[in-house]
C-alpha positions as CSV (number, residue, x, y, z in Angstrom):
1,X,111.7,68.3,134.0
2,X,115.1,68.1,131.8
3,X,116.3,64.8,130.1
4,X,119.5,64.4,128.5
5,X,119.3,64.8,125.4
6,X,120.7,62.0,123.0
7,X,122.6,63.6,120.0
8,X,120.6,62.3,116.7
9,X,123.7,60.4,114.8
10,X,122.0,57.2,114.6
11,X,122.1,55.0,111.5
12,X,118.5,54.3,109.5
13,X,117.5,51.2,111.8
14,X,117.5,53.6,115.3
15,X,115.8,56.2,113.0
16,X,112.8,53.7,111.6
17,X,112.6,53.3,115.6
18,X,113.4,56.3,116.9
19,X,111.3,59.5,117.4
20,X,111.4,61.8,114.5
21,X,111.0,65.3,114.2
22,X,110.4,67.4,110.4
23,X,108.4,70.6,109.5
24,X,107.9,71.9,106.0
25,X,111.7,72.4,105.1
26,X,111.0,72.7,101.2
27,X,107.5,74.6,101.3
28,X,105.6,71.9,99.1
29,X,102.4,71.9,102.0
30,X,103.7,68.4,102.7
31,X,105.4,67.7,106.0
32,X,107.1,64.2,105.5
33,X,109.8,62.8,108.3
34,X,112.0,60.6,107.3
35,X,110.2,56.8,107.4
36,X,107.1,58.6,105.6
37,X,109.3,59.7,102.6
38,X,109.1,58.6,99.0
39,X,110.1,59.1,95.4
40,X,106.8,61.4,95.5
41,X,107.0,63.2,98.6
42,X,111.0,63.4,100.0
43,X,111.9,63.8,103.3
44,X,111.7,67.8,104.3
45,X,115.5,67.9,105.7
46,X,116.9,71.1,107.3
47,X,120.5,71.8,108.1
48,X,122.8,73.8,110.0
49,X,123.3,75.9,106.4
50,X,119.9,75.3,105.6
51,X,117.5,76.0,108.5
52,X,113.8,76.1,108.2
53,X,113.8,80.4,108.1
54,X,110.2,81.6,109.7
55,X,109.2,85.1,111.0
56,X,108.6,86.4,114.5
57,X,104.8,86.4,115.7
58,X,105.1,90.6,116.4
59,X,102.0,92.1,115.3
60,X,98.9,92.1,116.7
61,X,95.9,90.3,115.4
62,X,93.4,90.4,117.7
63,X,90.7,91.8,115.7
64,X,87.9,89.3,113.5
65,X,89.0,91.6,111.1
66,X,91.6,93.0,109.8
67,X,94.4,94.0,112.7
68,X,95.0,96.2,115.8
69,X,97.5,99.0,114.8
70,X,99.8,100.6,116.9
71,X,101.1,97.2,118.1
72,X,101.0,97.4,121.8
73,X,101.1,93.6,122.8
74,X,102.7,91.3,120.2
75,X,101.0,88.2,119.3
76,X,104.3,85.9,120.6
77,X,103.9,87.5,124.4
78,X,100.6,85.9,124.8
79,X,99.6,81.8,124.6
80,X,96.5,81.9,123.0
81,X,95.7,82.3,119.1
82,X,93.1,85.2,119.4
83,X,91.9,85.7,115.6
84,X,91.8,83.4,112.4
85,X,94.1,86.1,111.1
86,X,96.9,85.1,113.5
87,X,97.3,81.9,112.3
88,X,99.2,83.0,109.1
89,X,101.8,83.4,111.4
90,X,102.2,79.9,112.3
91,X,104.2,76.9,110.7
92,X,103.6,73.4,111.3
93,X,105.7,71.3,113.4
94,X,105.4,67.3,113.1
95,X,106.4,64.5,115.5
96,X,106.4,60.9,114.6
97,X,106.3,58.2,117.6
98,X,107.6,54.5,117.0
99,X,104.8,52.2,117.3
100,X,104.1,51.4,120.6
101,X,103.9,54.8,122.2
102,X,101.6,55.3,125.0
103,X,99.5,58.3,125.7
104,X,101.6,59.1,129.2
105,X,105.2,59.1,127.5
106,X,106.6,62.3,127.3
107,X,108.0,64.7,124.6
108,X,110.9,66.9,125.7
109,X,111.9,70.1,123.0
110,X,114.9,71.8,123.6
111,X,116.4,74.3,121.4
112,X,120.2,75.1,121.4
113,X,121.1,78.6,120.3
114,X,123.8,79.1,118.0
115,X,123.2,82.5,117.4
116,X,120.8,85.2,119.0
117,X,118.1,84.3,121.1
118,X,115.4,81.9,119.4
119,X,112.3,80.5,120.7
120,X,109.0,79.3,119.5
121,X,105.8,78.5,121.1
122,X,104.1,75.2,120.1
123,X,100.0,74.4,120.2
124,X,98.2,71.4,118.9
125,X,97.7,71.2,115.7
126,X,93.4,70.4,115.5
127,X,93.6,68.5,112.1
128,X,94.8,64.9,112.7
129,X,96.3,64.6,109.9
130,X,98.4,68.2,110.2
131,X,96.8,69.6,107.0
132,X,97.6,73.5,106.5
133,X,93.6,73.7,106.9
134,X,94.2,76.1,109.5
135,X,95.3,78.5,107.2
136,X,93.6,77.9,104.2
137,X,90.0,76.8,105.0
138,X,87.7,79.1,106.9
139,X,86.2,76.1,109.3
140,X,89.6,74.5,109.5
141,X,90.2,78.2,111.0
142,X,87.8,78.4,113.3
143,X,88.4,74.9,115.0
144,X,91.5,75.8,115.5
145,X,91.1,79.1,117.7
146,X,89.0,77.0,119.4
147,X,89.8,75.3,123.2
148,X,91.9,73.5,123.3
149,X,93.2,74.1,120.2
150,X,94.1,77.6,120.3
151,X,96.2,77.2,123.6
152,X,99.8,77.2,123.6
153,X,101.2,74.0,124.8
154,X,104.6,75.9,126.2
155,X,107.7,77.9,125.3
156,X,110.9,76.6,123.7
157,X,114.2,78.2,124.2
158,X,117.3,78.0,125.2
159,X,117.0,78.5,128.6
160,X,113.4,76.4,128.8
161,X,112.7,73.2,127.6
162,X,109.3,71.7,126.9
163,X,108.4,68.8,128.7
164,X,104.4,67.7,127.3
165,X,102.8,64.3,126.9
166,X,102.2,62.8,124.3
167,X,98.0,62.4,124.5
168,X,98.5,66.3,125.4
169,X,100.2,66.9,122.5
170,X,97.3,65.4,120.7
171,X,94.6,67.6,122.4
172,X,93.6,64.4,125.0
173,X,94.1,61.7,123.1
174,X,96.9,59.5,120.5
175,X,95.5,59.8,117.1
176,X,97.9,57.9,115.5
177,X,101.7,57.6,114.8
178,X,102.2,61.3,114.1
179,X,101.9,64.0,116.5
180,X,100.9,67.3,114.3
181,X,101.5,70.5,116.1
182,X,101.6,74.0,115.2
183,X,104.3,76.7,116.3
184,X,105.3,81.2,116.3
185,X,108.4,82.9,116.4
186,X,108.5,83.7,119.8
187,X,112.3,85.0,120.2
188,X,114.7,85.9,117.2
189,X,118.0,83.8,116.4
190,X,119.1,80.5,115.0
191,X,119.2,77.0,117.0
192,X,118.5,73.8,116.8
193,X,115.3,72.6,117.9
194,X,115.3,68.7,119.1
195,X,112.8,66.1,120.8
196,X,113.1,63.0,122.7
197,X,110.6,60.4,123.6
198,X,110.7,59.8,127.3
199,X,109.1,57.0,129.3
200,X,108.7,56.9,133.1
201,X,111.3,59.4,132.8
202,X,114.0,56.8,130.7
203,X,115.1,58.6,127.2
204,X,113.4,56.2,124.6
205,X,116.0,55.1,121.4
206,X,117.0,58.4,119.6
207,X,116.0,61.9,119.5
208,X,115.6,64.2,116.0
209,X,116.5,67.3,115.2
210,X,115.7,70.4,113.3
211,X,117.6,73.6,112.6
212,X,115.8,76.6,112.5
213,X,116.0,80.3,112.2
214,X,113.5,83.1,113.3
215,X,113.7,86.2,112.0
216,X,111.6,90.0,112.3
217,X,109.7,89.8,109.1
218,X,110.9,93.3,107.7
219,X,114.2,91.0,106.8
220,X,112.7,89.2,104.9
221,X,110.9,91.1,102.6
222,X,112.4,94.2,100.5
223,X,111.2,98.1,100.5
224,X,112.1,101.2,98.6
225,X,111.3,104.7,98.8
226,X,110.6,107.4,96.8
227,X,110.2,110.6,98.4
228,X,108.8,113.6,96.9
229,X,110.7,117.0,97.5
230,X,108.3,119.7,96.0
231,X,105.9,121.2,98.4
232,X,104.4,123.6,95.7
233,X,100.4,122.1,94.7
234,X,101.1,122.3,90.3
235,X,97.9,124.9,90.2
236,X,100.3,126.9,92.9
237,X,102.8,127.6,90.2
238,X,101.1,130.6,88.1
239,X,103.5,132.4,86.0
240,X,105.3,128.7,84.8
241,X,104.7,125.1,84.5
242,X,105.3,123.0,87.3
243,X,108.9,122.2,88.4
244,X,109.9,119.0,87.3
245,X,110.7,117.1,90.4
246,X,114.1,115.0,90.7
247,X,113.2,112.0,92.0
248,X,115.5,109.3,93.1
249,X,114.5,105.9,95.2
250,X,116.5,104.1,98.0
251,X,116.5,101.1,99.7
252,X,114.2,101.4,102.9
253,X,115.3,99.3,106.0
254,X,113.3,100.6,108.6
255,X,115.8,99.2,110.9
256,X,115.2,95.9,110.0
257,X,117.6,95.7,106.5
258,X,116.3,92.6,104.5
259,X,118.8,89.5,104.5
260,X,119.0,87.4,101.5
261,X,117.5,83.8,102.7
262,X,119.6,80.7,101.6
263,X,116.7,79.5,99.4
264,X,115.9,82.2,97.6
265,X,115.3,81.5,94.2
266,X,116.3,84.3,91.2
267,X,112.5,85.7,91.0
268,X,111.2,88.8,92.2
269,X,107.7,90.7,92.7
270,X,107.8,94.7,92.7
271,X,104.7,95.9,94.7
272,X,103.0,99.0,94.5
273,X,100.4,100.3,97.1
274,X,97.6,102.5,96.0
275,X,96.2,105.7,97.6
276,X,97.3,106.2,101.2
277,X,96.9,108.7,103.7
278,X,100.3,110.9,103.9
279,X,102.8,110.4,106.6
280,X,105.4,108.1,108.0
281,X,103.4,106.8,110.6
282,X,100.2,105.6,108.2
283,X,103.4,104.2,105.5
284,X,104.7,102.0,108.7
285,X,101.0,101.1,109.6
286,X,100.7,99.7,105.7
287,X,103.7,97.8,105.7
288,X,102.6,95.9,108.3
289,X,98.7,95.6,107.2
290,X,99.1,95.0,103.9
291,X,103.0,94.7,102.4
292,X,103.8,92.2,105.6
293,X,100.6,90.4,105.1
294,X,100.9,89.7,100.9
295,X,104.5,88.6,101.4
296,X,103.6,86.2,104.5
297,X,100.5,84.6,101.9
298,X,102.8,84.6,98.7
299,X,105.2,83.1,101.7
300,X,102.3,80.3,102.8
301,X,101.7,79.2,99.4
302,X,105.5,78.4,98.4
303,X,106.7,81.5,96.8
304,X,110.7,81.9,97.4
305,X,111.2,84.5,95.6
306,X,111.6,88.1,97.2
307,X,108.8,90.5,97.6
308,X,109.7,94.3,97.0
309,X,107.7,97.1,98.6
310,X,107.8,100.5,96.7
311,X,106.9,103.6,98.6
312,X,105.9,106.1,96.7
313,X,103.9,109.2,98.2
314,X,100.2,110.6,98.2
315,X,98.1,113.0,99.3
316,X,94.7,111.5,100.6
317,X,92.5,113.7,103.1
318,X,88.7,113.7,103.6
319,X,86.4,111.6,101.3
320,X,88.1,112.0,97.8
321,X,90.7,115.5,98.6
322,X,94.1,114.5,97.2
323,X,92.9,112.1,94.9
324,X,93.8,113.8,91.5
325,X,97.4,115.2,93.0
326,X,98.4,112.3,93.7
327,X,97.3,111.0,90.6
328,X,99.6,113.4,89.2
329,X,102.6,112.2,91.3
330,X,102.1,108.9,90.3
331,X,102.9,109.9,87.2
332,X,106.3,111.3,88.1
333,X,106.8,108.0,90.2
334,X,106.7,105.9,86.9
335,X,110.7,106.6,85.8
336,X,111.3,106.1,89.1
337,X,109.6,102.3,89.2
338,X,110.9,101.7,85.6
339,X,114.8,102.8,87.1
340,X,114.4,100.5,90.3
341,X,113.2,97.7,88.3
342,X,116.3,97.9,85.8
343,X,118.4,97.7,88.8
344,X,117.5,93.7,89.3
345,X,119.3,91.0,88.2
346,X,119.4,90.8,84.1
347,X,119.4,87.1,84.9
348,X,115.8,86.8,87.3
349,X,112.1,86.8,86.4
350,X,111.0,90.4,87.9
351,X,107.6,91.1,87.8
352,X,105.6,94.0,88.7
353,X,101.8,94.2,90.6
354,X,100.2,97.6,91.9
355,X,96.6,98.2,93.7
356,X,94.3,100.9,93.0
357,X,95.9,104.4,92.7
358,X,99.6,102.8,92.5
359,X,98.1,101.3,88.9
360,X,99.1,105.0,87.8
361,X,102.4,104.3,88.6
362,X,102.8,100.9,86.7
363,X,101.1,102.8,83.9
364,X,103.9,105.3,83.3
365,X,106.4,103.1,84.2
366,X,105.1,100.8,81.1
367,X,104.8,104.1,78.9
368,X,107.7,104.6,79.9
369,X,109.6,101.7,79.4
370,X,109.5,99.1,82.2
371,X,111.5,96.4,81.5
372,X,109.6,93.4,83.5
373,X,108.0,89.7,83.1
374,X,104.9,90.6,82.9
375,X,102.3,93.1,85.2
376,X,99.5,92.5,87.5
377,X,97.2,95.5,87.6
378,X,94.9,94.7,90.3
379,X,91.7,96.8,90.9
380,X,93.6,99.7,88.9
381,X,92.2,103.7,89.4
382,X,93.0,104.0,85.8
383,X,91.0,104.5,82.8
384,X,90.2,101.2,80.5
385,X,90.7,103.1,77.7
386,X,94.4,103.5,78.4
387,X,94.5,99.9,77.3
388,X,92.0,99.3,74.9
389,X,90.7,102.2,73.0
390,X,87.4,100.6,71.6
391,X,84.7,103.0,71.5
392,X,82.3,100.2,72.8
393,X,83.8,100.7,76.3
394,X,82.8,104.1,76.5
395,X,80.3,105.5,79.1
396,X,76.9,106.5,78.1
397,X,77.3,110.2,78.3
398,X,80.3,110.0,76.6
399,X,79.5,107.8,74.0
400,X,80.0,109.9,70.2
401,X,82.5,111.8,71.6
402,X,86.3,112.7,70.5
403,X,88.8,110.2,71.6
404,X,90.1,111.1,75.5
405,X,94.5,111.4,75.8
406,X,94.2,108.2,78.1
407,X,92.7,106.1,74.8
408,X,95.5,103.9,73.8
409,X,98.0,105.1,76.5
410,X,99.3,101.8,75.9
411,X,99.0,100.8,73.0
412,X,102.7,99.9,72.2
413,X,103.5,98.3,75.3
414,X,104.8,94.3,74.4
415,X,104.8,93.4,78.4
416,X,102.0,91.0,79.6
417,X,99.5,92.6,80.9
418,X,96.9,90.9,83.4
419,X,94.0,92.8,85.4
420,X,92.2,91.8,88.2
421,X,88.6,93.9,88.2
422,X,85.6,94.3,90.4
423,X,83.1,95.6,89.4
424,X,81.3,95.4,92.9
425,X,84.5,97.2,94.4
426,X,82.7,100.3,96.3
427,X,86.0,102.6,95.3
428,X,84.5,102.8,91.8
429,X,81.3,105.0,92.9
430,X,83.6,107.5,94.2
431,X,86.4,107.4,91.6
432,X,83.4,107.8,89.2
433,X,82.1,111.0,90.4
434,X,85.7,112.3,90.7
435,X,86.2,111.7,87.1
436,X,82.6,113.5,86.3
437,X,82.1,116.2,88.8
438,X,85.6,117.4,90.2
439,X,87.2,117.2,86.6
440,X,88.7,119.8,85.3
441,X,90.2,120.5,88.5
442,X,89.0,124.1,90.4
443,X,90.1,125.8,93.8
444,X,88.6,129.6,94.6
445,X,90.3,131.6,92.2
446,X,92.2,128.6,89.9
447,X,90.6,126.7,87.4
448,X,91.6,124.4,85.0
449,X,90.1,125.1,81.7
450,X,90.4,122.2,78.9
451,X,90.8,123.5,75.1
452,X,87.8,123.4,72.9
453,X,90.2,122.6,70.1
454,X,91.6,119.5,72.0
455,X,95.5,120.9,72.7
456,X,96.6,122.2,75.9
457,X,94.3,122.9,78.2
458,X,94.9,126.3,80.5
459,X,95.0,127.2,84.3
460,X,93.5,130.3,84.4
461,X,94.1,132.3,87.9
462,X,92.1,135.4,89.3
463,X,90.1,137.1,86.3
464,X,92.7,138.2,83.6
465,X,95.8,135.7,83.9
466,X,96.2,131.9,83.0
467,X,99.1,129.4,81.6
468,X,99.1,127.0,79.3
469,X,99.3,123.7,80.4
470,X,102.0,121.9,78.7
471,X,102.7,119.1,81.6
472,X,100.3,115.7,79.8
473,X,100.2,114.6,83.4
474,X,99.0,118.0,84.8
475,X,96.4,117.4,82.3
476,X,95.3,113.8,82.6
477,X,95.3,114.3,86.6
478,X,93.2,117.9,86.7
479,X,91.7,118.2,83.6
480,X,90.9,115.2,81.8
481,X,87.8,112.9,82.6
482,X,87.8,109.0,81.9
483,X,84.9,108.5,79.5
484,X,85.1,104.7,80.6
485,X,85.3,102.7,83.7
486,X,88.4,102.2,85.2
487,X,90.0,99.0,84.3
488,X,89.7,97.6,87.8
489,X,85.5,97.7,87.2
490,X,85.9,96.8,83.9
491,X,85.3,93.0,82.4
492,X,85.1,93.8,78.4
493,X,88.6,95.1,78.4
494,X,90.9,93.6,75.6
495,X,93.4,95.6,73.8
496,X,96.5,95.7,76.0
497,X,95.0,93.4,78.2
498,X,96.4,89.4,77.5
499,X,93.9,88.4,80.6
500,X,91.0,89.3,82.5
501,X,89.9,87.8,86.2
502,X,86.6,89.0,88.1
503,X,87.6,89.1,91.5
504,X,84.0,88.9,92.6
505,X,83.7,85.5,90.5
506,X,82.6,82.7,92.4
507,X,86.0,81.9,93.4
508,X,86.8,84.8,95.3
509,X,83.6,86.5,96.1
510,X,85.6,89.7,97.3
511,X,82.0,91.8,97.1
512,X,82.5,95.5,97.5
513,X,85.6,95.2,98.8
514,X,88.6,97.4,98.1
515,X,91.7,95.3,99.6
516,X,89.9,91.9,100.1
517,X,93.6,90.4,99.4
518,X,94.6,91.2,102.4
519,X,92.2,92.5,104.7
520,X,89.8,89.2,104.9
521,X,91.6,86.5,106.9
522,X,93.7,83.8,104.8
523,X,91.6,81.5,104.8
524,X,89.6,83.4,102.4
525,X,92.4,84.2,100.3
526,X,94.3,81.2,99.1
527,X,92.8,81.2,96.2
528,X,93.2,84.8,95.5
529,X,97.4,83.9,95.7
530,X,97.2,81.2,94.0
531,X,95.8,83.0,90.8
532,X,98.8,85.7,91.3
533,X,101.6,82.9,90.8
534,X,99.5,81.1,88.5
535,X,99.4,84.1,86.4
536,X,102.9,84.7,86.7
537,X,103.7,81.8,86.2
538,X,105.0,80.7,89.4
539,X,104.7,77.4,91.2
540,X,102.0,77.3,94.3
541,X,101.1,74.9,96.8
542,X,98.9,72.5,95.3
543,X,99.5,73.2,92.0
544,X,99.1,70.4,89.6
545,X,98.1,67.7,92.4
């Protein structure tokens, strides 16, 4: 059915009548249309300048955990919400009705284009009250991948209007004056999106609009990369040290270049990835598991900064093979993370956070000289001692002995530090027996040998020749053990560190997991985000209500 739409340029009277239409224009979890407005909560209002900016529905989570990868049927081509996962990629979409609407009037969305192709899909919201419980409660989750919840009322777009009624709209039934529904980016460009109340097919007293934009979600998030030129293992070089590698970083589009939104406030978060199998195709499949999936949760909880992925890359094989070299490049990526980050804004909060491995890199970065905020070492594959060099924090069998080169590594660094440990986290069992077993570093006829003395330690190679080696990262990665935990299993850990968190405290409960943050479903993880603005002292949904 199509209805002539009546253009919204009615005074306040036809308004406090009139249908109304609002989502979540300024991010505050509150969606408030205009007659519901207060001092408290203001009206979210969008504009052609200022559109409500959202993200194409384009991967594919299909999966009670974690997601299907390669993508070979986007989420938006289907109308059902298959996974609790999913829903992170939905906004909510409010109608108010004047009193006295019936549960057979209609609602009729159309959406103008006024540049690309835009569309959204719109399902009933299952909370009466159009809560974000679907996204940040894990039975407000499941109730709402449940019939007929999870079933897609239509398509909007320029070229297909929506015509529903109102009870169906409200899965069956009028629950009250507003009509809370749910939407995904279904097609990419800007319009504007407006309803009308229709009644025995008469246009009721105005219509309402709201101006949106839909976007691919790789413009709206930043990525650099690092690439690393030397083929040559370091134990491969035998009659030298190892060749210094000139290491430069660029901006990484990946055909999708980011685009500045209009409400982007003058804050930015640097993220580091930790150990990852080589390649290009398992660096596009973590952008999408985990770099698309922190910025759409920072996203969800009212961060407007920008995110910043930084590619920097490892070797990973089998079990633990690849481990300590690409340790050792992380080391080399540090200048290169301190050099990216001194290219932001003098003027804007930058702060940097790394996981596991990519801890390495925020390490030498900070020895280095990394100018930031403050740091976020989360579950970090580096040795405590690097921060705090109390002999208390030393293992058992090390316990009496010499100070290690990691002790102190840090100990002159003035940026915040905060650490997020596990000591659950499964990673640590392995990383242990690396640091005991497989350190100094051997392969057939090339072995690492550390110095009784304590200096350099020396490759030796065959049965007469070895080097010195004069490289400190050749010799933390191959030859020197951590005589403590790693700070991401460690709790006692002061020193460098200005804060603490357990990450399998009762709040999170993240077990032995290794990338809880983003691998559970958000609904498990709200809290998790919260803690990361809190601790940088960002502003979060629900903070301080």
């Amino acid at each position: 059915m199509r209805t002539t739409i009546v253009a919204a340029t009615l005074g306040a009277s036809a308004w406090a009548a009139g249908v109304e239409l609002a989502v979540d224009a300024n991010r505050d979890g509150v969606v408030v249309t205009r007659s519901a407005a207060s001092p408290r909560l203001p009206e979210d209002r969008t504009a052609p300048d200022k559109p409500f900016l959202f993200w194409l529905n384009d991967d594919q989570d299909d999966k009670a955990y974690y997601e299907s990868w390669p993508v070979r049927k986007p989420d938006r081509q289907d109308g059902v919400i298959r996974s609790a996962r999913d829903l992170e990629d939905f906004a909510r979409l409010h109608v108010r009705l004047p009193p006295g609407a019936r549960g057979d009037d209609q609602l009729v969305f159309s959406l103008e284009a006024l540049a690309g192709e835009p569309a959204i899909r719109i399902f009933p919201s299952e909370d009466a009250r159009g809560r974000d419980l679907y996204l940040t409660a894990p039975d407000g989750g499941a109730r709402q991948i449940a019939q007929p919840w999870n079933t897609a009322l239509g398509v909007v777009s320029p070229r297909r209007p929506l015509t529903v009624y109102a009870a169906t709209a409200n899965g069956g039934r009028l629950r009250g004056a507003v009509t809370p529904l749910l939407f995904e980016g279904a097609g990419r460009g800007t319009g504007v999106l407006t309803v009308t109340h229709v009644r025995g097919g008469r246009a009721m007293r105005g219509s309402a609009q709201v101006h949106l934009e839909i976007r691919h979600v790789k413009e709206m998030y930043g990525r650099v990369n690092a690439p690393w030129p030397l083929s040559k293992k370091p134990w491969d070089v035998l009659d030298a040290s190892p060749e210094i590698p000139d290491l430069t970083w660029h901006d990484d589009p990946m055909g999708r270049p980011f685009r500045r939104p209009w409400d982007e406030e003058p804050v930015k978060i640097v993220w580091v990835y930790g150990w990852l199998k080589q390649g290009d195709e398992n660096y596009r499949m973590a952008t999408v598991h985990s770099g698309e999936t922190i910025f759409k949760r920072l996203w969800h909880r009212g961060y407007r900064g920008r995110l910043i992925m930084f590619r920097w890359e490892t070797r990973k094989h089998t079990l633990a093979m690849g481990l300590k070299q690409s340790e050792y490049r992380a080391y080399k990526f540090g200048p290169v993370l301190r050099d990216h980050v001194a290219t932001l804004p003098e003027n804007e909060q930058v702060f940097v956070t790394a996981h596991s491995l990519g801890n390495v890199v925020l390490l030498e970065a900070l020895k280095v000289g990394l100018d930031c905020d403050a740091v976020l070492f989360q579950q970090a594959a580096v040795p405590a001692s690097a921060f705090d060099p109390n002999p208390d924090l030393a293992l058992p069998a090390h316990r009496g002995q010499p100070a290690s080169r990691y002790a102190g590594y840090l100990a002159d660094c003035t940026v915040p530090i905060y650490s997020l440990y596990n000591a659950q986290d499964a990673t640590w069992l392995g990383w242990n027996i690396v640091q005991e077993k497989f350190k100094p570093h051997s392969e057939w006829t090339k072995k690492y040998k550390p110095s009784p003395e304590g200096g350099a330690a020396r490759l030796k190679y065959w049965w007469f020749f070895e080097r010195p080696v004069t490289d400190p990262h050749e010799q933390l990665a191959f030859v020197e053990r951590a005589r403590t935990n790693a700070l991401g299993a460690e709790a006692r850990t002061a020193g460098a560190v200005r804060k603490a968190v357990d990450l399998d405290g009762r709040a999170f409960r993240f077990g032995s997991g290794h990338v809880s943050q983003w691998s559970l479903n958000p609904q498990r993880t709200t809290v998790f985000y919260n803690l990361v603005l809190d601790l940088l002292g960002q502003p979060y949904v629900g903070a301080g209500q």
